[in-house]
C-alpha positions in Angstrom: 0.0 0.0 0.0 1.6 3.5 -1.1 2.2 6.4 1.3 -0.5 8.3 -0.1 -2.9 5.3 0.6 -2.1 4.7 4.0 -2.4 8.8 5.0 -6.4 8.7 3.3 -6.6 5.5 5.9 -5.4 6.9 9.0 -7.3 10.6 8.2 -10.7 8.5 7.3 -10.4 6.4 10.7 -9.9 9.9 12.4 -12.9 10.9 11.3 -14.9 8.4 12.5 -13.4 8.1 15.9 -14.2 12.1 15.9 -17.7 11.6 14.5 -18.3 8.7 17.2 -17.1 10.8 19.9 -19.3 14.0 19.0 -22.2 11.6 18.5 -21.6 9.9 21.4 -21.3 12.8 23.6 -24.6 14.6 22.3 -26.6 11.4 23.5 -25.3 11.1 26.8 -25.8 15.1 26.7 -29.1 14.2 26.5 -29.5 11.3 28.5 -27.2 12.5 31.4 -27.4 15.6 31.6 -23.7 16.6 30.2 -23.4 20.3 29.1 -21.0 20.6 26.4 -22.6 20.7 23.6 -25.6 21.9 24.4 -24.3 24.7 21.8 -23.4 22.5 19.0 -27.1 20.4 19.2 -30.6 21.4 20.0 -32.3 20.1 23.3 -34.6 17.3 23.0 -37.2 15.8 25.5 -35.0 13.5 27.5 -32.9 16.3 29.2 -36.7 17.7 30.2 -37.6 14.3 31.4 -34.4 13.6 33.2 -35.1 16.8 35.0 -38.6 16.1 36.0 -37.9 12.7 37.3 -34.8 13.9 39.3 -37.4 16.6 40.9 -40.1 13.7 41.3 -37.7 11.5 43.4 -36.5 14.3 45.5 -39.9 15.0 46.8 -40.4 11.6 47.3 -37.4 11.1 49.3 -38.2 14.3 51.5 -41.4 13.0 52.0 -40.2 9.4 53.1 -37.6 10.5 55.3 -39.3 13.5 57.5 -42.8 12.3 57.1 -42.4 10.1 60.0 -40.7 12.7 61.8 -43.9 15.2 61.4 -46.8 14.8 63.8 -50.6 16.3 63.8 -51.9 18.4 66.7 -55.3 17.9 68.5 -57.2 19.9 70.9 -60.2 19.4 73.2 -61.5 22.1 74.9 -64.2 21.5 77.8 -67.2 21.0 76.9 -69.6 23.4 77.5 -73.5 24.1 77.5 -74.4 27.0 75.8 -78.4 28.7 75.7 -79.2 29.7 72.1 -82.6 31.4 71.6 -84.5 31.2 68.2 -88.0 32.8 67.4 -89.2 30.0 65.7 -87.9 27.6 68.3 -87.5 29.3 71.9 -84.4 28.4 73.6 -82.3 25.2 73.4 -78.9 24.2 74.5 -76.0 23.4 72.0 -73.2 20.9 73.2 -69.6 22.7 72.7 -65.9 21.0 72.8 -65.5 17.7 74.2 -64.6 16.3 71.0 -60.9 16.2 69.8 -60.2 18.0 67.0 -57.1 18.2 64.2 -56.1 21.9 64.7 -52.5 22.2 63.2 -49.1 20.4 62.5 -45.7 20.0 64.2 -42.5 18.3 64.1 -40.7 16.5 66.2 -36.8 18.0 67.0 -35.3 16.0 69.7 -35.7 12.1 70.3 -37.0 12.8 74.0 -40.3 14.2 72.8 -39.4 18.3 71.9 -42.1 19.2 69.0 -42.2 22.8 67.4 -45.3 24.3 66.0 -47.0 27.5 66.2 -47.8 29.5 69.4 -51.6 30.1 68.0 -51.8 26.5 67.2 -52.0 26.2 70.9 -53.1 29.1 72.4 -56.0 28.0 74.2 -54.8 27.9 77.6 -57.7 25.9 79.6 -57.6 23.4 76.2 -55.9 19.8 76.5 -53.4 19.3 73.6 -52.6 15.6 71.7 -49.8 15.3 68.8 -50.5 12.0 66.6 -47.7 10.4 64.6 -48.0 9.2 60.8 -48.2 5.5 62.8 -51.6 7.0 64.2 -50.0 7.0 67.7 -51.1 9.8 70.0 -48.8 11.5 73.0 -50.5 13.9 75.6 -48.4 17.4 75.5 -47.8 17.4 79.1 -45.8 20.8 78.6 -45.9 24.3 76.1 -43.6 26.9 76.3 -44.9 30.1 74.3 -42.7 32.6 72.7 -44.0 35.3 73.2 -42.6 37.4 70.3 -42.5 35.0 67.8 -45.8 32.5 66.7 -43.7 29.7 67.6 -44.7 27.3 70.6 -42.4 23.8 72.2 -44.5 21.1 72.9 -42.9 18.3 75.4 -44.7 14.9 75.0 -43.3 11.5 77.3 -41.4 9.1 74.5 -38.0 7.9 73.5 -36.5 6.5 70.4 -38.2 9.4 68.5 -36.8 10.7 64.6 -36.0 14.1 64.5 -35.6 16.4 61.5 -32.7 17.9 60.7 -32.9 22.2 61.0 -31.3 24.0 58.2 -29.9 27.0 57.8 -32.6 30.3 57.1 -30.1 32.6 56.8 -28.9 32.6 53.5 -31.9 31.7 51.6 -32.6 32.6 47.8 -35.7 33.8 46.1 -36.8 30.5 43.6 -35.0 28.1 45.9 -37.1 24.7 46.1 -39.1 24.3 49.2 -41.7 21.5 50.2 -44.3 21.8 53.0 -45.6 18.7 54.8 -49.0 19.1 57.2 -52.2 18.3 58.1 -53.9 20.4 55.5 -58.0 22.2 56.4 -57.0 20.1 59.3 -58.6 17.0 58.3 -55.5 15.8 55.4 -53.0 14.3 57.7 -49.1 14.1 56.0 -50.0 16.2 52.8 -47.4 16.9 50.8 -46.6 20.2 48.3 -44.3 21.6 46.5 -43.1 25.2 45.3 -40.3 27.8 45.6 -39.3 30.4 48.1 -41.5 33.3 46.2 -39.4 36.5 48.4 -38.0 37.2 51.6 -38.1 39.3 54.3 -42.1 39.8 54.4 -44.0 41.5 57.2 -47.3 40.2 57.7 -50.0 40.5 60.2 -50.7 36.5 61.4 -54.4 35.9 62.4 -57.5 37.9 63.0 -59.1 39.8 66.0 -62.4 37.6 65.1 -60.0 34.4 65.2 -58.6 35.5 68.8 -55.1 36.7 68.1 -53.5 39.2 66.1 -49.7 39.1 65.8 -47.4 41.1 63.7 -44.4 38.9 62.4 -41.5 40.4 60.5 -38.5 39.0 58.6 -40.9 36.2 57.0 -40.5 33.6 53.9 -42.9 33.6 51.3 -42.9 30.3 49.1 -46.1 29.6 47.1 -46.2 26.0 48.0 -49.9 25.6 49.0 -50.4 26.3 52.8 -53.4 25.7 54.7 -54.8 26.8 57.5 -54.2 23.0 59.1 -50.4 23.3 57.6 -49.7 26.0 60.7 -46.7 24.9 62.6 -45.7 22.0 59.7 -42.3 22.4 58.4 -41.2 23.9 55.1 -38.2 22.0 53.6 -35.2 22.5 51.3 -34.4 20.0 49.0 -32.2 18.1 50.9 -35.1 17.5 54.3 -34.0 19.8 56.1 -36.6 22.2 57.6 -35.6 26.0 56.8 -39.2 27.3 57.9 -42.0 27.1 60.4 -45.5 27.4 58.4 -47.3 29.9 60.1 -50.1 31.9 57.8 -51.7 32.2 54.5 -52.8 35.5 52.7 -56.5 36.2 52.7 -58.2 36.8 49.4 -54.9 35.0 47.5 -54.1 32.2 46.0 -50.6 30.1 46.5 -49.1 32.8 48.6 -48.1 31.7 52.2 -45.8 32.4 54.8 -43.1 30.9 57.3 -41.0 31.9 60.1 -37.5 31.5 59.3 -36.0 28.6 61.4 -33.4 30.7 63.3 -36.1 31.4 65.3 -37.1 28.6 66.6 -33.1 27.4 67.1 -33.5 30.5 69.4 -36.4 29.1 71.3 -34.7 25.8 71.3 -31.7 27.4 73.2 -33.9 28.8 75.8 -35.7 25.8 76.5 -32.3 24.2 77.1 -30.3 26.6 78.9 -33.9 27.9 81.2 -36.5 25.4 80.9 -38.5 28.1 79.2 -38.8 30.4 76.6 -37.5 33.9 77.5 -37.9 36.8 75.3 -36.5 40.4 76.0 -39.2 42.9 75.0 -39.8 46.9 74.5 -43.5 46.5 75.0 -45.0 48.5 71.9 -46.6 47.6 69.2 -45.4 48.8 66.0 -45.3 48.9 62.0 -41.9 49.2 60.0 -42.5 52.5 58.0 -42.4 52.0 54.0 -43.5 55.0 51.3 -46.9 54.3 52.0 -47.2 54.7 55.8 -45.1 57.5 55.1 -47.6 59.4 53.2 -50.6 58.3 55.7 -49.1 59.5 58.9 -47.5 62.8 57.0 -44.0 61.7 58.6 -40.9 63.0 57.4 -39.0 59.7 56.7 -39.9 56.1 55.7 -37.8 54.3 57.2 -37.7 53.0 61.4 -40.7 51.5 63.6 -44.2 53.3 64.2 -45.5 52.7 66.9 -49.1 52.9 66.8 -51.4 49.8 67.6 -53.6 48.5 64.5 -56.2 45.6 64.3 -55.9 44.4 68.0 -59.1 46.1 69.5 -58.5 47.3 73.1 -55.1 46.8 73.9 -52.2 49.8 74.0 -49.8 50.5 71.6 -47.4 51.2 74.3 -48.0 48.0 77.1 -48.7 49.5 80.6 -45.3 49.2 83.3 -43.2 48.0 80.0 -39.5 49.3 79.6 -40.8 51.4 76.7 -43.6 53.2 78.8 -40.5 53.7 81.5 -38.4 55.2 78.3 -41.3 57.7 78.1 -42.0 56.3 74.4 -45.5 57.5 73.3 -47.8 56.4 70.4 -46.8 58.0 66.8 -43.1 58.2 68.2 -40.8 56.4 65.2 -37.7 54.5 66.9 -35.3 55.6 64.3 -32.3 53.5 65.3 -31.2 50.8 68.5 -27.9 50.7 69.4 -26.9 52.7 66.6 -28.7 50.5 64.4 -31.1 52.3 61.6 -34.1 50.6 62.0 -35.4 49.1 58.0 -37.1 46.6 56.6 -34.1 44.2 56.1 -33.3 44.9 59.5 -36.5 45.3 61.8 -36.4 46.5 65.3 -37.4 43.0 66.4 -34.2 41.6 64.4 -31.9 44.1 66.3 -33.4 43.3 69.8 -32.8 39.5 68.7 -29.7 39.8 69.5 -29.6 40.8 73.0 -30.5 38.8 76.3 -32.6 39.8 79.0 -31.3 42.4 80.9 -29.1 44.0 78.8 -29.1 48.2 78.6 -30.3 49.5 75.1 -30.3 52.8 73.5 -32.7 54.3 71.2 -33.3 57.1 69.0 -36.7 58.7 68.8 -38.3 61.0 66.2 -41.4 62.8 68.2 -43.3 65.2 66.3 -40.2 66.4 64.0 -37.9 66.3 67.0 -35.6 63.6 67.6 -34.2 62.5 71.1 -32.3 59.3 72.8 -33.7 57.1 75.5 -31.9 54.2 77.3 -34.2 51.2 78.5 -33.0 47.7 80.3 -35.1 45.0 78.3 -37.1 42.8 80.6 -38.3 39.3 80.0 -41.7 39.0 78.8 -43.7 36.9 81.0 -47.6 37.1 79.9 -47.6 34.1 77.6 
């Protein structure tokens, strides 16, 4: 075979090798997932599929592995006789409580029996309280610890050999991350499971309804748009790897898919507490208060939008400034805006509640005050909050 021959050989066996390689490379670009050449060929279906079934099998496994780990909560209030009177019928008596009923969700975070849910979940302080595990077996709460400025509540029930979850981290969370809620949905839907993203961060909302019984102001919030039901309160929301990043808390009247969670830093705090004091201590200024934005701005003709309010809205009779608090001993009034703490400006990325998150009981804080276009400092000692 001549020279020439041999060269046309070697550079046509090149050429397939090369051909096989880019050919073999763009299916398992498909199949697998490899990047490449996404460039050099067009997507087909099976990257789309691959996707989908890699989403499927990670809500699955979530599901399977903190499911058991996720508990309902059920309340039975005395029961009572109460007198109704109808025209038509005269008066009769109607049978009230008694009956155990599925009110909300929570999971379990210590092997010994520690649960975490909401604080309205179990509010009702005269109420008896069950939790009931995805093996139907019930536990008595024999103890609840309240935070009192957070919706978060620690239930104590008598077991061992419990599955905890594993807490993540809420701190450095991203708008569109993948969350999953698990919880007893309308409460009537034990262990149901959705899906969606993180939809933004750092949400103020107000939680509840003075018809409902409480009203609570909650800052610093998630918002995912997995659905959320009233019986989901106090489930967990999860990342993609099962570990809870949120406490489910509320949903947003009048809207669908938008619902809310407390960050799980929070309830780490609580956690501590519980730990270190056998309870749930909370420093606290005693006001009631709204983070200013454009809008509150404009209503209360103030000269900046930005600090706390404080001014008392949707929770008929009480104060905006609570009676023998630190901030009635500061002098604080209603309409005064807390401008800064500790030389902290007061935002919306960094609320007042954030800033006093970071002190203990005791501690000395400073404040500035705007007052009717004047500003002046006041120094308080934060107390512990003890009406829970």
């Amino acid at each position: 075979m001549s020279i020439k021959s041999r060269k046309i050989l070697i550079f046509a066996a090149l050429f397939i090798i090369l051909l096989a390689a880019v050919g073999g490379g763009a299916i398992a670009d498909r199949l697998w997932g490899f990047k490449p050449l996404d460039k050099l060929f067009p997507k087909t279906g099976f990257r789309v599929d691959t996707r989908i079934l890699t989403e499927e099998s990670v809500v699955i496994k979530v599901a399977e592995d903190v499911s058991p780990s996720v508990v309902t909560v059920s309340v039975e209030t005395p029961e009572r006789r109460i007198l109704e009177f109808s025209p038509f019928g005269g008066f009769t008596q109607r049978i009230q409580g008694g009956e155990p009923q599925d009110i909300g969700t929570g999971f379990i975070v210590s092997a010994d029996g520690l649960i975490v849910t909401n604080k309205h979940v179990v509010s009702v302080t005269d109420a008896s309280y069950k939790v009931i595990g995805k093996d139907n077996k019930e536990y008595e709460v024999k103890e609840i610890s309240r935070d009192p400025s957070n919706d978060i509540a620690i239930l104590k029930i008598e077991a061992t050999g419990l599955v905890p979850v594993e807490l993540g981290d809420s701190s450095n969370l991203k708008a569109g991350q993948f969350v999953i809620a698990i919880g007893t949905a309308l409460g009537e839907f034990r262990h149901t499971v959705t899906t969606g993203v993180i939809s933004g961060l750092g949400r103020g909302i107000t939680a509840g309804s003075a018809f409902e019984g409480y009203v609570e102001r909650l800052d610093d919030v998630i918002q995912t748009d997995a659905a959320i039901n009233p019986g989901n309160s106090g489930g967990p929301l999860l990342n993609s790897a099962g570990q809870v990043i949120g406490v489910n808390v509320a949903v947003a009247q009048g809207a669908q898919n938008i619902g809310f969670a407390i960050p799980i830093e929070r309830a780490k705090q609580a956690l501590e507490e519980i730990k270190k004091y056998g309870r749930i201590r909370r420093p606290f200024l005693g006001i009631r208060y709204l983070i200013l934005n454009p809008g509150l701005k404009a209503r209360f003709h103030l000269p900046l939008e930005k600090g706390a309010l404080i001014v008392n809205e949707g929770v008929p009779g009480d104060e905006a400034v609570i009676a023998g608090s630190p901030a009635e001993k500061a002098g604080l009034k209603e309409f005064d805006v807390i401008v800064s703490c500790n030389q902290k400006p007061i935002t919306e990325k960094e609320t007042l509640e954030d800033i006093l998150s970071e002190f203990q009981v005791g501690d000395k804080i400073s404040i500035r005050v705007l007052r009717q276009g004047k500003e002046f400092d006041a120094e308080f000692i934060l107390q512990e909050f003890k009406s829970v």
